[in-house]
Backbone bond lengths (Angstrom), bond angles and torsions (degrees), N, CA, C in turn:
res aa  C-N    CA-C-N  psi(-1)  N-CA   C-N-CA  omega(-1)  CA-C   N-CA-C  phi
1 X - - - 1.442 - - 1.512 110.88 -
2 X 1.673 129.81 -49.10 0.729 134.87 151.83 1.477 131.65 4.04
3 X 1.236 101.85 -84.29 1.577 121.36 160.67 1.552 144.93 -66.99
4 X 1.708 76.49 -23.90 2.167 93.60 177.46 1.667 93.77 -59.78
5 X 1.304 108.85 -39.56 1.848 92.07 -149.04 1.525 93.10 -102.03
6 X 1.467 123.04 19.91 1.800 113.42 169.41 1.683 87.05 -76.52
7 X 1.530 109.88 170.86 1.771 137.85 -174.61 1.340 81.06 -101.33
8 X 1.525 91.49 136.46 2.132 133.94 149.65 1.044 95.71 -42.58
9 X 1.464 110.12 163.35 1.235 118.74 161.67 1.445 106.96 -146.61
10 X 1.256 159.10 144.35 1.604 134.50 124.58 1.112 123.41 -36.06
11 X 1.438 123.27 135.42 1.793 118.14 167.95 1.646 83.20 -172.64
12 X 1.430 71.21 135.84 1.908 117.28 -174.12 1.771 99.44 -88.02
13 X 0.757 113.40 36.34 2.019 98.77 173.81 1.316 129.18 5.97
14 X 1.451 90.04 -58.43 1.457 115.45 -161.82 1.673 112.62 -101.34
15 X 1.342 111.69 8.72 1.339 125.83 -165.87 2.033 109.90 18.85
16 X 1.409 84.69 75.41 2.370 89.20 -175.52 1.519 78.06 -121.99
17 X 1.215 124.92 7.50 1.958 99.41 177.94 1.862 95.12 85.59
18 X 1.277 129.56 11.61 1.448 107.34 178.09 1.234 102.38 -123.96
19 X 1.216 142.59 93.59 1.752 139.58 -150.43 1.763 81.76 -123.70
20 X 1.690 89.71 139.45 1.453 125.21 -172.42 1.774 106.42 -116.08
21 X 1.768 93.68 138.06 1.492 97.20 163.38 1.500 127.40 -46.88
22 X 1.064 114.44 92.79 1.836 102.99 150.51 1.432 134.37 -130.41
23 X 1.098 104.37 168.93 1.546 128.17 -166.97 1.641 100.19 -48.77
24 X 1.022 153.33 97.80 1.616 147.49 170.85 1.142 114.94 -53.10
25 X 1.518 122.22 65.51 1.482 122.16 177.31 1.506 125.52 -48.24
26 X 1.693 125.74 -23.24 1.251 139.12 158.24 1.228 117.60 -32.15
27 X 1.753 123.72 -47.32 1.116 134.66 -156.97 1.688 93.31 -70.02
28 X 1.769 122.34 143.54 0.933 140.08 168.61 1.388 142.90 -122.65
29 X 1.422 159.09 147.05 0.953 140.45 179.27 1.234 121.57 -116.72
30 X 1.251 159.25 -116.63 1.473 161.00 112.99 1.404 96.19 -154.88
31 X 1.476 90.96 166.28 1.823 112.54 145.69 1.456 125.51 -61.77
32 X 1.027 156.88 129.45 1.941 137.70 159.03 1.372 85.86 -57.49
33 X 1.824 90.88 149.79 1.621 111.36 148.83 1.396 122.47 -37.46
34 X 1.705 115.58 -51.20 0.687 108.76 -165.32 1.582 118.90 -87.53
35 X 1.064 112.86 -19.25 2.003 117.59 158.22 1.385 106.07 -46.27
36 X 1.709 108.31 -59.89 1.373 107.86 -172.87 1.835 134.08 -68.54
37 X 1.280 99.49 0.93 1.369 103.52 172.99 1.687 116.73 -102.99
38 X 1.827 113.98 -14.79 0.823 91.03 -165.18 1.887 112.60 -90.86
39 X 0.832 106.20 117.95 1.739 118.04 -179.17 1.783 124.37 -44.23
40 X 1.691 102.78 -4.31 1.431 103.46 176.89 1.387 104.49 -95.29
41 X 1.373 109.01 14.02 1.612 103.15 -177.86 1.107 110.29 -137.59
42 X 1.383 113.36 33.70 1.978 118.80 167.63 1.242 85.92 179.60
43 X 1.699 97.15 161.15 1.107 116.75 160.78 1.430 124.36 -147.35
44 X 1.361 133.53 169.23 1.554 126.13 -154.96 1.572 104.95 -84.09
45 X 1.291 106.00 165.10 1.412 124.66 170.62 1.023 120.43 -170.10
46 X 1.516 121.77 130.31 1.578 130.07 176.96 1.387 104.22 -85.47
47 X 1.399 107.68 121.24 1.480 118.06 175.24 1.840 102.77 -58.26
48 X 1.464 104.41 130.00 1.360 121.11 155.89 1.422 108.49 -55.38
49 X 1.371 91.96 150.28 2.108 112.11 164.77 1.743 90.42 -70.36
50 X 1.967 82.14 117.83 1.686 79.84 161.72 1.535 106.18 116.60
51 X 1.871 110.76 -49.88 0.978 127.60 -141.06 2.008 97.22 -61.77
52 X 1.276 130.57 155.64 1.122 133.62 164.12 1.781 106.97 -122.52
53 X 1.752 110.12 155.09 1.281 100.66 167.64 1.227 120.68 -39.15
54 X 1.207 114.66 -45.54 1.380 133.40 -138.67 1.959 97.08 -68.44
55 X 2.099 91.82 -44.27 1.458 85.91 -176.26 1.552 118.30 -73.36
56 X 1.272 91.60 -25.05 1.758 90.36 -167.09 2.022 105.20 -62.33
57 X 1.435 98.91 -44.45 1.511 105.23 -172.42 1.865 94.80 -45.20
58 X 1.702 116.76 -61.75 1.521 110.69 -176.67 1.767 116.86 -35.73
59 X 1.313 104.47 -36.75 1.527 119.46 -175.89 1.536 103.05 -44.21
60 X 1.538 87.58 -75.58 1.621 109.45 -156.82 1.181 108.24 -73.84
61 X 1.701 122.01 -46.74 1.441 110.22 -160.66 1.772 97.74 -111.94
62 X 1.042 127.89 -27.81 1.470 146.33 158.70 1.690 95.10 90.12
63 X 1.572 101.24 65.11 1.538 109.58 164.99 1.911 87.23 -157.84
64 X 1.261 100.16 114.07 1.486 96.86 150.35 1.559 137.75 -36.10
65 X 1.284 96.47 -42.09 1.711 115.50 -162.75 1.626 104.56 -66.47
66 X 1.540 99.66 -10.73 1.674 99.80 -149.69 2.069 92.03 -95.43
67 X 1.087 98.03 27.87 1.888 93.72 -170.98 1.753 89.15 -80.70
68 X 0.854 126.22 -31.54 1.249 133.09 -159.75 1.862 88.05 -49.07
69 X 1.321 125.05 -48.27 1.324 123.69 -175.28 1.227 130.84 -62.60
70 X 1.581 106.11 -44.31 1.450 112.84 149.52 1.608 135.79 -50.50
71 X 0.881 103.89 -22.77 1.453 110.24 167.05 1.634 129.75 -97.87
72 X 1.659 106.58 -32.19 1.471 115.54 157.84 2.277 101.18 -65.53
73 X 0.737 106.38 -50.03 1.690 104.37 -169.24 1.887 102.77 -61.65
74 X 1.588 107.10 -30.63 1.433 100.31 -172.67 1.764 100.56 -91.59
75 X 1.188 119.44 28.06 1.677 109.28 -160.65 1.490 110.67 43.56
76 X 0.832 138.69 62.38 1.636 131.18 179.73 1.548 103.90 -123.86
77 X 1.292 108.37 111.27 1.328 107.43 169.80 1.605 107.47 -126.46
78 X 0.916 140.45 8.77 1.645 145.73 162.41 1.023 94.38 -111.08
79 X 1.235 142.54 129.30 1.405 145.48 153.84 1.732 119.32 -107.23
80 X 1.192 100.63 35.46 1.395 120.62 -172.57 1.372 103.99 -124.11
81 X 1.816 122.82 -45.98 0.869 133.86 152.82 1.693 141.53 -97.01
82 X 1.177 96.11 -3.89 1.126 99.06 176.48 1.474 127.52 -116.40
83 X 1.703 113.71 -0.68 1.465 122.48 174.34 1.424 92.75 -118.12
84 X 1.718 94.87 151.69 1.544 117.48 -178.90 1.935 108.95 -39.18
85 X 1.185 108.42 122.05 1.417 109.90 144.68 1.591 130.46 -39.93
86 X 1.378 124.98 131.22 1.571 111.15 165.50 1.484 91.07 -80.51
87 X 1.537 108.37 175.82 1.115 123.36 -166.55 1.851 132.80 -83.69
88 X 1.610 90.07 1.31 1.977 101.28 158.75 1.554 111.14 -94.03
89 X 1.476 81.12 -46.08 2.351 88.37 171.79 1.756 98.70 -56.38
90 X 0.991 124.48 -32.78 1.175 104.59 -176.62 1.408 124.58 -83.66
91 X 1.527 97.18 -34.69 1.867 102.32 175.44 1.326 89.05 -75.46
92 X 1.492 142.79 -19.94 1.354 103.23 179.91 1.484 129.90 -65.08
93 X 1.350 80.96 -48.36 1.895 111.50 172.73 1.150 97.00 -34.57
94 X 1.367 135.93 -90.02 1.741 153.10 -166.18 1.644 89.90 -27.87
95 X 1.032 107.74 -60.43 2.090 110.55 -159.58 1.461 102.82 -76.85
96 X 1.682 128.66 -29.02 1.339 111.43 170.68 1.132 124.52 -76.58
97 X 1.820 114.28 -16.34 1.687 132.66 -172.78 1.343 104.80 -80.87
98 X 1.008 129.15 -44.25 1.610 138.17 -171.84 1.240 123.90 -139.37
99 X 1.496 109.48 146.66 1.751 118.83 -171.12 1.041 115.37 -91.39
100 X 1.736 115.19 -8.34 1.595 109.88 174.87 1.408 97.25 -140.61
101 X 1.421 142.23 96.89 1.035 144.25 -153.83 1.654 100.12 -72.39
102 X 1.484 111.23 -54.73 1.296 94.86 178.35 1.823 128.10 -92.48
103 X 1.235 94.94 40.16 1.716 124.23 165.55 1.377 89.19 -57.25
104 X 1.936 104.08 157.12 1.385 130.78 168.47 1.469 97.36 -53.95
105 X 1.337 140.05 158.65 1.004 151.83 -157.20 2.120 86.11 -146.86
106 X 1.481 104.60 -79.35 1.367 112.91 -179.76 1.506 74.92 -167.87
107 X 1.615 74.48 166.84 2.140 116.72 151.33 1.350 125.93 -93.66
108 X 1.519 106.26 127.23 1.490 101.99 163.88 1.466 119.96 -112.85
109 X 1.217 120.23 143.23 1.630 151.45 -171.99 1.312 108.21 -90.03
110 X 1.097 144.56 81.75 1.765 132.82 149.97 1.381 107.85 -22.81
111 X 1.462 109.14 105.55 1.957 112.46 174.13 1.464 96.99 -57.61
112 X 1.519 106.55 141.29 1.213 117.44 156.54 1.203 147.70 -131.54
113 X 1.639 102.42 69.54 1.280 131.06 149.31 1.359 103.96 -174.69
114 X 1.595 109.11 -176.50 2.053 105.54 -142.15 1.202 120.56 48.82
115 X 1.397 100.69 -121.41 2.060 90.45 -173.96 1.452 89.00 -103.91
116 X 1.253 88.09 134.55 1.627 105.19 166.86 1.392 118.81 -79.34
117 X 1.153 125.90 -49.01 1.861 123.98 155.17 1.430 115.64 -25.06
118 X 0.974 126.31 -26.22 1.618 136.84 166.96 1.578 106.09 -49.90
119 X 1.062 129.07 128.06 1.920 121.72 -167.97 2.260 95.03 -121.82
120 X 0.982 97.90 120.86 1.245 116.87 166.02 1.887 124.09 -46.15
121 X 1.059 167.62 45.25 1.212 157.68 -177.94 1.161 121.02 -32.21
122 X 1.670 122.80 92.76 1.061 128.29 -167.14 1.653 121.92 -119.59
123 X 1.505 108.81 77.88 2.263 109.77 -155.07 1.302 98.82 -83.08
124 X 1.235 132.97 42.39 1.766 113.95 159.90 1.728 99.32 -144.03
125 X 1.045 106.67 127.65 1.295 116.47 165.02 1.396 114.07 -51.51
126 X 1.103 135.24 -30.01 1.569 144.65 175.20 1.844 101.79 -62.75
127 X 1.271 108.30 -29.73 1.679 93.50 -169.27 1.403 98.34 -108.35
128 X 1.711 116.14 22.09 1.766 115.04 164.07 1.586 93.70 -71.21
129 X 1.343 115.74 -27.94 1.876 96.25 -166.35 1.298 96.11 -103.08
130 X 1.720 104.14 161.87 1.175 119.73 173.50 1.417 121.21 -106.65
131 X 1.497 139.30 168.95 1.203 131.25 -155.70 1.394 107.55 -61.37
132 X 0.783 161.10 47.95 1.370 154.74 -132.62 1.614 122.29 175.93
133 X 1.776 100.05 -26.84 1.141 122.46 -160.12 1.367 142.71 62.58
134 X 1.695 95.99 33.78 1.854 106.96 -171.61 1.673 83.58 -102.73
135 X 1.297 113.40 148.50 1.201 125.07 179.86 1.767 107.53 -90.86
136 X 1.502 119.32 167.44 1.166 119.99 -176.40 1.319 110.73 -98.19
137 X 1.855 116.88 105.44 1.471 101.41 -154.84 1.310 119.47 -71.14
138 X 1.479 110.09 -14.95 1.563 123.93 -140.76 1.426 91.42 -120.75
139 X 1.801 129.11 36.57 1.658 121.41 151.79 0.736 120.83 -91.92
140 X 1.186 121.13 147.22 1.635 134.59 -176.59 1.931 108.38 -100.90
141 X 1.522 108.84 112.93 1.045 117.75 177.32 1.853 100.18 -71.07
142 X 1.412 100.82 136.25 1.538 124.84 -156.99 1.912 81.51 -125.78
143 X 1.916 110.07 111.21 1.398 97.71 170.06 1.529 103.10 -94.93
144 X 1.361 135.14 -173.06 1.218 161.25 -178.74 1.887 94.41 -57.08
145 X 1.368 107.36 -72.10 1.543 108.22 168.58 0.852 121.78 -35.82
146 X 1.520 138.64 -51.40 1.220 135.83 -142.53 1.592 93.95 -101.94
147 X 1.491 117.25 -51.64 1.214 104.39 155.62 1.247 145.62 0.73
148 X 1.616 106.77 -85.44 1.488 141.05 162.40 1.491 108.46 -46.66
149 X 1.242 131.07 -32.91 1.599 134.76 179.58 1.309 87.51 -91.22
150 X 1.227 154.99 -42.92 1.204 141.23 -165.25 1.573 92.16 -72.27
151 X 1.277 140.12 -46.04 1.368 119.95 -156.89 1.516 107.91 -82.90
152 X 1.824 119.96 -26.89 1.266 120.02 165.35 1.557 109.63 -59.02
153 X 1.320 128.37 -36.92 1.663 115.94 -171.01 1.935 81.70 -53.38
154 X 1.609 116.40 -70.38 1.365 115.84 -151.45 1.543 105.50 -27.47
155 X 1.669 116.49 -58.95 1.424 128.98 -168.47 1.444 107.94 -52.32
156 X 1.553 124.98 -45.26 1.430 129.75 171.42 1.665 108.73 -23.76
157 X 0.989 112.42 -54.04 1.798 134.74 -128.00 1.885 71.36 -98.28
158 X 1.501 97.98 122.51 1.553 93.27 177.08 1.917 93.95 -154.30
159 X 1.354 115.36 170.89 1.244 119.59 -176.48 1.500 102.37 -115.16
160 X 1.410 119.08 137.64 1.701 122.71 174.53 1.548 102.31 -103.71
161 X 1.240 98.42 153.75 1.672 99.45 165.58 1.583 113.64 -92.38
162 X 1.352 129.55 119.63 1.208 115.22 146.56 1.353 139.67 22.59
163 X 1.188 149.78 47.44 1.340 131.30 -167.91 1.668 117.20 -49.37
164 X 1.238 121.20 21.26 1.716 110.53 170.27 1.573 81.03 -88.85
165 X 1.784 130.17 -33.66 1.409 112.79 -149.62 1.641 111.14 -96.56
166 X 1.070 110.56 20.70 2.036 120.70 -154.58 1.216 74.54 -75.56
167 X 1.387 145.01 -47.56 1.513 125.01 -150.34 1.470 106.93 -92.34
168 X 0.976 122.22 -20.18 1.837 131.22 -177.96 1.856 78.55 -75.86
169 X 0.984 89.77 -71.52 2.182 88.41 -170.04 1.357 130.58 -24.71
170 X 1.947 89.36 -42.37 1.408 79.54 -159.66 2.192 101.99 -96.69
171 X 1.572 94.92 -8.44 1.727 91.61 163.71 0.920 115.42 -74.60
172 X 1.581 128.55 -31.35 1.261 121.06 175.39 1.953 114.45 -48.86
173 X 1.411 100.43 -41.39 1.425 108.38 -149.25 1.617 85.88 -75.20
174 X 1.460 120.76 -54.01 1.558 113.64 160.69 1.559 127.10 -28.47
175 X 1.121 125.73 -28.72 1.592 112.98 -161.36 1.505 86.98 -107.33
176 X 1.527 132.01 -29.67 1.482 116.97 -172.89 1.534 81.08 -85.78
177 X 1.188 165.30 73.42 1.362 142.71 159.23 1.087 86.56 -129.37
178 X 1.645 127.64 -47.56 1.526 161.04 -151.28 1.990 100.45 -80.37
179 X 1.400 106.22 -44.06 1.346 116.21 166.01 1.285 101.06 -22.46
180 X 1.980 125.99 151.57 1.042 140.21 116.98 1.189 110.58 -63.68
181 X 1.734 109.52 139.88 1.106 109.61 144.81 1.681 111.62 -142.47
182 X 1.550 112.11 161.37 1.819 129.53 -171.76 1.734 96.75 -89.48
């Protein structure tokens, strides 16, 4: 569905003067800010080990086809890079990315002042000390692993739409597809 309702285009590939119908994958849509903030129309979910759009859409809306929404609503357009790893894609990832997995990654700093839960990113051992040469007792060595699991929790953490609203969504997403635009 996704793709049925993107606009044709002409395009010459081969620039010989014989340009062929295709699909205008360029063409884009979004969420508004303001759809996307409002909280009566999604709600959170930590992606399962394993989990694919594809399955969660069967879950929630009980059409495969409909992942396409989950991934337009989460900004996700790489799903290679931008949805959770299962857990061999991920040890693979870790061991092709780095030669010492549990290498320094960085340090983190508890800010101190505003919110202190706020964590500092600090990658050189040179800026653990301060002018003075007292070290920073209270960083937290951040390895390569833990890292990398820290950015899969982020990817976990995703927003669903509503299934009362899949059908408002997905006409909507039809009539801006359907749009002219200069």
């Amino acid at each position: 569905m996704y793709f049925n309702v993107m606009p044709k285009i002409q395009y010459d590939s081969m620039h010989i003067g014989e340009p062929k119908i295709v699909t205008n994958l360029l063409r884009r849509v979004a969420v508004r800010a303001k759809i996307r903030t409002n909280t009566l129309l999604f709600d959170t979910y930590n992606v399962k080990e394993g989990e694919t759009p594809e399955i969660i859409a069967h879950k929630l809306y009980g059409n495969t086809e409909l992942h396409w929404i989950i991934l337009l609503v989460n900004d996700v357009t790489d799903r290679y890079h931008q949805w959770p790893l299962n857990f061999s894609q991920f040890n693979q990832h870790i061991a092709d990315k780095y030669d010492n997995i549990d290498g320094v990654h960085h340090y983190e700093l508890a800010q101190s002042s505003g919110d202190t839960t706020t964590k500092i990113e600090v990658y050189s051992n040179s800026a653990l000390y301060s002018g003075d040469g007292d070290s920073y007792s209270n960083a937290t060595l951040i390895t390569n692993r833990e890292y990398e699991e820290q950015q899969q929790e982020i990817k976990r953490q995703i927003r669903l739409l509503d299934p009362r609203y899949v059908e408002d969504f997905t006409e909507e997403y039809i009539t801006l597809m359907n749009e002219t635009s200069i």
